[in-house]
Every structure is written in C-alpha cells, then in structure tokens.
C-alpha positions as CSV (number, residue, x, y, z in Angstrom):
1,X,18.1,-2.2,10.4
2,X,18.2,-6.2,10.7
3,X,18.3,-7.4,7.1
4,X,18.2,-11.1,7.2
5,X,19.4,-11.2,3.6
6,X,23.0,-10.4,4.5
7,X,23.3,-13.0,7.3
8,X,25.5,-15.4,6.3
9,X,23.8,-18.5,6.8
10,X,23.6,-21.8,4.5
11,X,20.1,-22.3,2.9
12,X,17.3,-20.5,3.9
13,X,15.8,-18.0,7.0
14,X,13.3,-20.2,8.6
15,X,11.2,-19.7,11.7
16,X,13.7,-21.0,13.5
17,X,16.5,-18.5,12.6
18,X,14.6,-15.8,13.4
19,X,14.0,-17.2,16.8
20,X,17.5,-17.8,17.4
21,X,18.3,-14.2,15.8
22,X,15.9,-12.4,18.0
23,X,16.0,-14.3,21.5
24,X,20.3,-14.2,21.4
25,X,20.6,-11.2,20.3
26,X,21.7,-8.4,23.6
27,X,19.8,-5.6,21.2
28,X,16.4,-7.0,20.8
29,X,14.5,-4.8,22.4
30,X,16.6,-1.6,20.5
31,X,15.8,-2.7,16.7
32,X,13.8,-0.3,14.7
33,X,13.6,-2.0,11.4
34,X,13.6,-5.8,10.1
35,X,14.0,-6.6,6.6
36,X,12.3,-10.1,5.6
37,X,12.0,-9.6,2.0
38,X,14.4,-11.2,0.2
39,X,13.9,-14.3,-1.2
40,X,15.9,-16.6,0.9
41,X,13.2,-15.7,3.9
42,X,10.4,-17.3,1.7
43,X,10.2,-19.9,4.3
44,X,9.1,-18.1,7.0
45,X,5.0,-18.2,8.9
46,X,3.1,-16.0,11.6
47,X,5.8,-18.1,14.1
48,X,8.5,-16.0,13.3
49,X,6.4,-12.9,13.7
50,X,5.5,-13.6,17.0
51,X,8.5,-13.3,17.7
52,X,10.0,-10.8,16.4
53,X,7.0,-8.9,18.1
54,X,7.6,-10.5,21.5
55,X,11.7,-9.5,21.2
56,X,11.3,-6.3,19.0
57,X,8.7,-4.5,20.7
58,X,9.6,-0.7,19.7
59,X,9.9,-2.4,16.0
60,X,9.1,0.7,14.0
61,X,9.6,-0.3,10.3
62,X,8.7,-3.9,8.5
63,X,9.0,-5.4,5.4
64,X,7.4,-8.7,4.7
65,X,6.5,-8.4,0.9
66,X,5.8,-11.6,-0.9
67,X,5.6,-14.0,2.2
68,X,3.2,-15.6,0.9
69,X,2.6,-17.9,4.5
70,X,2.0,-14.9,6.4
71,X,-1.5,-14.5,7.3
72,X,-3.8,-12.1,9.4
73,X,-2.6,-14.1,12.7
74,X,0.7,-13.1,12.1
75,X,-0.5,-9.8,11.6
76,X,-2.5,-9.7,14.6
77,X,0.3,-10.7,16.6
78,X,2.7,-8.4,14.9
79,X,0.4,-5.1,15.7
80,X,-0.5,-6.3,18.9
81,X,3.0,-6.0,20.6
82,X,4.9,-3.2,18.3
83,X,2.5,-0.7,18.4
84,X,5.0,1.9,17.5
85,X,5.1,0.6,13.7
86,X,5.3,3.3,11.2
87,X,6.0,1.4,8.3
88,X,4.9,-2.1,6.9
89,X,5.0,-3.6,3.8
90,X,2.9,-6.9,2.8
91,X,3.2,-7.0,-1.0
92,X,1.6,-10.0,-2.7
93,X,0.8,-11.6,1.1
94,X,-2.3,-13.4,-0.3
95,X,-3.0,-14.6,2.8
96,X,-3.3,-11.5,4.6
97,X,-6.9,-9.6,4.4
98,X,-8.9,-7.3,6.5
99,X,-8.9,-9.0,9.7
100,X,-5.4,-8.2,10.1
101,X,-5.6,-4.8,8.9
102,X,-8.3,-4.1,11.1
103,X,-6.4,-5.2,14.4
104,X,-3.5,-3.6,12.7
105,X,-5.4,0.1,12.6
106,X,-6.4,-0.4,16.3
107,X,-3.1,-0.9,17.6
108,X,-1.1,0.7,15.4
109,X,-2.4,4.9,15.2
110,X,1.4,5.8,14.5
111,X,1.3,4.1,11.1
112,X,2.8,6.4,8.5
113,X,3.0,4.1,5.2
114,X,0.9,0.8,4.3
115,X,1.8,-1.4,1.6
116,X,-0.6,-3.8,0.5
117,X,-0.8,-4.4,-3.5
118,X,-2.2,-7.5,-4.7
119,X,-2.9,-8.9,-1.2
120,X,-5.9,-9.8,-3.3
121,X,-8.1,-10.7,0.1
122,X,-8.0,-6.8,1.0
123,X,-10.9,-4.9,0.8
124,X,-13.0,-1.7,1.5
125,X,-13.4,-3.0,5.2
126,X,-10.1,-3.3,6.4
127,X,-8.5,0.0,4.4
128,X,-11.5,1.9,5.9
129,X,-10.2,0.9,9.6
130,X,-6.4,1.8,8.7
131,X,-7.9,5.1,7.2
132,X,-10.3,5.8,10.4
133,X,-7.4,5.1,12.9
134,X,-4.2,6.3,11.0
135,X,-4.6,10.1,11.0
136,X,-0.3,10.7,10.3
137,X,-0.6,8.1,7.1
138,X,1.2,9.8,4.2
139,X,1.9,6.2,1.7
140,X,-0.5,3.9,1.1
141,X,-0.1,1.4,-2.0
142,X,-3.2,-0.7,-2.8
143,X,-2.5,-1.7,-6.7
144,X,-4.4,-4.6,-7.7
145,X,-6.6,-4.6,-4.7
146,X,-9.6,-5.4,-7.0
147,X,-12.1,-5.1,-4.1
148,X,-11.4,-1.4,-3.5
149,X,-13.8,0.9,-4.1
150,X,-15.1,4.5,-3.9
151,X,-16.1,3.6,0.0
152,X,-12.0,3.6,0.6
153,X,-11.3,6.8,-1.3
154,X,-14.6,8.4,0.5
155,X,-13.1,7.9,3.9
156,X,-9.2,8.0,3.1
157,X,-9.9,11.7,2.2
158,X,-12.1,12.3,5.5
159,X,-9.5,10.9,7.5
160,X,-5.9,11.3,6.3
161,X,-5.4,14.7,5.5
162,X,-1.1,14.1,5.3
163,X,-1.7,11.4,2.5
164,X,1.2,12.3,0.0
165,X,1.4,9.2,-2.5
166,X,-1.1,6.7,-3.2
167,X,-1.0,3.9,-5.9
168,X,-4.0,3.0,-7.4
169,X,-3.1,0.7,-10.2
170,X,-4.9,-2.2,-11.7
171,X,-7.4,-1.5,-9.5
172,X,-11.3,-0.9,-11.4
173,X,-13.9,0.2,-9.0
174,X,-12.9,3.3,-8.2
175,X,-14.7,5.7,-10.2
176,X,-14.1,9.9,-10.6
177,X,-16.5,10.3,-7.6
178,X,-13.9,8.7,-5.6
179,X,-11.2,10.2,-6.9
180,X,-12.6,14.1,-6.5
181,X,-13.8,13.2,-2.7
182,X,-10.1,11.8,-2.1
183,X,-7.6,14.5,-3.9
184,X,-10.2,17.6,-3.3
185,X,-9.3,16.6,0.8
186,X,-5.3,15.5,0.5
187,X,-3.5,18.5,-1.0
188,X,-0.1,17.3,0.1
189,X,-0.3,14.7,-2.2
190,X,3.1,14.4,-4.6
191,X,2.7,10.8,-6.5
192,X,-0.2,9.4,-7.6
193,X,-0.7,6.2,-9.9
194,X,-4.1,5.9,-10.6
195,X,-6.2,2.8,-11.4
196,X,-8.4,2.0,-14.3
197,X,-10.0,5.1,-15.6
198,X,-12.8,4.4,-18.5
199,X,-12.2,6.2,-21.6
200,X,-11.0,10.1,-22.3
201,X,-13.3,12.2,-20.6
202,X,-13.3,10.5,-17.9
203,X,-9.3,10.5,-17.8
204,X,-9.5,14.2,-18.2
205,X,-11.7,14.8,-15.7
206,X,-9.7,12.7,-13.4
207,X,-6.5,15.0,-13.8
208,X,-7.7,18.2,-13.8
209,X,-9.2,16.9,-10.6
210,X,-6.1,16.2,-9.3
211,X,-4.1,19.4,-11.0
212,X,-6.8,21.8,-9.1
213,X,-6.4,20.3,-6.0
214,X,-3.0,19.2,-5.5
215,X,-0.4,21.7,-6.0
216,X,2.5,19.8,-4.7
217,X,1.7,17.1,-7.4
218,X,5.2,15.9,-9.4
219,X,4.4,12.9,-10.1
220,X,1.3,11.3,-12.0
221,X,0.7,8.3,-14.0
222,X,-2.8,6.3,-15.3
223,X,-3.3,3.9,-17.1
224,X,-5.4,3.3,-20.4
225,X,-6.2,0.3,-22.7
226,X,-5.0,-0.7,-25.6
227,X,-7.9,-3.2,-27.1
228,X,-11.0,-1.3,-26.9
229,X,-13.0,-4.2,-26.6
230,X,-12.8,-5.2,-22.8
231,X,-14.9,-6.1,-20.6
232,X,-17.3,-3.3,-18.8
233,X,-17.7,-1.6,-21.7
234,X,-14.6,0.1,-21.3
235,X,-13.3,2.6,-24.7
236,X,-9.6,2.7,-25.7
237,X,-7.8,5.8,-24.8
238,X,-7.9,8.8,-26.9
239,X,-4.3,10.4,-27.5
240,X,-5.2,12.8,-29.5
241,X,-7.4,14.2,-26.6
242,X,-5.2,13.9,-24.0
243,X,-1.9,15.1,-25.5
244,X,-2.5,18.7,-24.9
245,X,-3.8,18.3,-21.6
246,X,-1.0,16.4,-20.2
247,X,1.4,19.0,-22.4
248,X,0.1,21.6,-20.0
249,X,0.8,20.1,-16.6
250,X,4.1,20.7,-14.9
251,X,4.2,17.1,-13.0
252,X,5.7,14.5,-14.8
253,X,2.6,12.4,-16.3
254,X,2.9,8.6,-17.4
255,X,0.3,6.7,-19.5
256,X,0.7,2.8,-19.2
257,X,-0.4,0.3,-21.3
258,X,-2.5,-2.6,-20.5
C-alpha cells in the first residue's frame, strides 16, 4: 500500500508529487493500494489521478475521502484505466456526482466496496449504475446522500445479492418499502445503519424487517429524533415501544440522536 502520509516530504502532496512518486517509481505498475487521505494530500485535483491511473493500472484499492477538488473527470479517468478497482472511497468529494459513478460502474464490474457519504451531488442515477454493473459489491456507504431514494434500494436488492453492510444514515427518502425490497433480497447482510425512519411503528416495522430476513445481522443501528416538531411531519421516537423489541434481538442495536 502507497500511503502518501508517511512520505517524508516538507509541506504538502501536490499534483506534482504524485507525478514524481508514480512516474520514478520501478514498481508502478505492481501497486495495489494508494492512500490519499490524510490531510496533507488536500491539495491534490483530477491531475494527480490521471496519473496514478496511467502508472498504476492494476490499482485495486483507493482512498480519496475528503478531496474536495476531485471531481467526476478525475473519476472518469481513474475507472477508465484501473479497471480492476475493488475498493474506493470518496467521502465528502462534493464535487464528485453521478457522471463519475456511472463511468465508474461500466468500467469497474470488480468493485467490491463504494464509499460515497455526503458526496451530496450523488443520486438515485449514478448508485443505480454501480448497483446494475457491480454484481460482487458487499459495502456500500451512502450516509447523507439526501437524494437517495427507494429507486436505489429497489435495484440494490435486485442486483447485489453479496451486499453485507450498508449505511444509510442521515439520509430521508428512503421509506419501509425500500427497505423490505432491499434486506428481503441481501441476506448476507451483517451491519446496517439505517437512515431517517418516521416515528415508532414505522421503526418497528423496519427491524423486524431486517431481523426476518437477515440472519447474519450483528450489527444495527437507526436513528430517531429528539424534537418532535421537525419538518415532514416527523413524531419523536417512542422508547417505551421499542425497548422490548430491541431487548429481543441478538445483534447489537444503536439508537442515535439527532
């Protein structure tokens, strides 16, 4: 794994170190994963993605989360030329949307985790592509994609059979239809943070949903309101409802505040 945090250079990783990093280096061609995470490789654009795809063409794992100059071209360039990828992480890359994802699902089949919360510019369109192409996807992170709806959930459960963890959270269109039509269709599924869920019932409903259908669950959480006077006519959480419910499950079960 090349993580460009540990390099000992003075100031930051711009475009141009990772052009120096990937066209000097006798290994190119042999690195599997690339690390451009950490802070001090803030700097970096779609230049230093092309080329790292044009150098690291059986790149298998990437993490570019909260590179906030990254954009779908860099994405398009990226999937274009490492069509092995398995693994990519775009936290928080505002600039990144369903363009990008969708040249992403149609070079990339091999993809096995996708992680794309609050890229806020992500929507139904793009995660239906990654879902209709990417038949081996098992992770797939979407929190605060507000744009998500039941469409994605419809066609992620169609699709991607081998889903085993999926966060949902902070995101509010996806309703209990989506949610039966996903879990009823991924039974290897393990970790699951939903979204948004609108009052008790509906919370109920939501987990027995997922307790009947997914036997290898060990890990739930949801999330409820605290002021019961939001928008959408949304009611605060019931407790006293849900306590015994979530006393009888055998995964561990988190309610978050919001």
């Amino acid at each position: 794994m090349v993580n460009f945090s540990k390099y000992n250079i003075n100031g930051n990783i711009t475009d141009n170190v990772i052009k120096t990093v990937t066209t000097r280096c006798s290994n190119a061609w042999g690195i599997r994963s690339v690390d451009l995470s950490s802070e001090i490789c803030s700097p970096i654009t779609d230049k230093a993605l092309r080329h790292v795809a044009k150098y690291c063409p059986y790149l298998e794992q990437l993490s570019l989360a909260r590179r906030t100059n990254i954009s779908d071209g860099g994405i398009k360039s990226l999937a274009s030329k490492c069509q092995k990828l398995k693994k990519l992480n775009i936290d928080n890359c505002n600039k990144v949307g369903d363009s990008g994802l969708k040249t992403l699902a149609s070079k990339c089949p091999q993809l096995e985790t996708l992680i794309v919360s609050r890229c806020k510019h992500v929507s139904d369109k793009g995660l239906t592509a990654i879902a209709r192409s990417c038949a081996n996807l098992r992770v797939l992170n979407i929190a605060g994609c507000r744009s998500v709806s039941d469409k994605t959930m419809l066609v992620l459960g169609q699709y991607c059979p081998n889903l085993q963890e999926i966060n949902l959270k902070d995101t509010n269109q996806i309703t209990i239809y989506g949610i039966e039509n996903l879990f009823r269709n991924t039974p290897r599924m393990t970790h699951i943070t939903l979204g948004i869920i609108r009052d008790s019932e509906s919370t109920i409903a939501a987990l027995q949903i997922i307790v009947e259908h997914c036997q290898l669950l060990q890990f739930v959480t949801f999330q409820h309101f605290r002021n019961p006077r939001v928008q959408g006519g949304v009611r605060k959480i019931n407790k006293k409802k849900l306590a015994p419910f979530i006393n009888s499950l055998r995964a561990c079960v988190v309610a978050q505040n919001f």
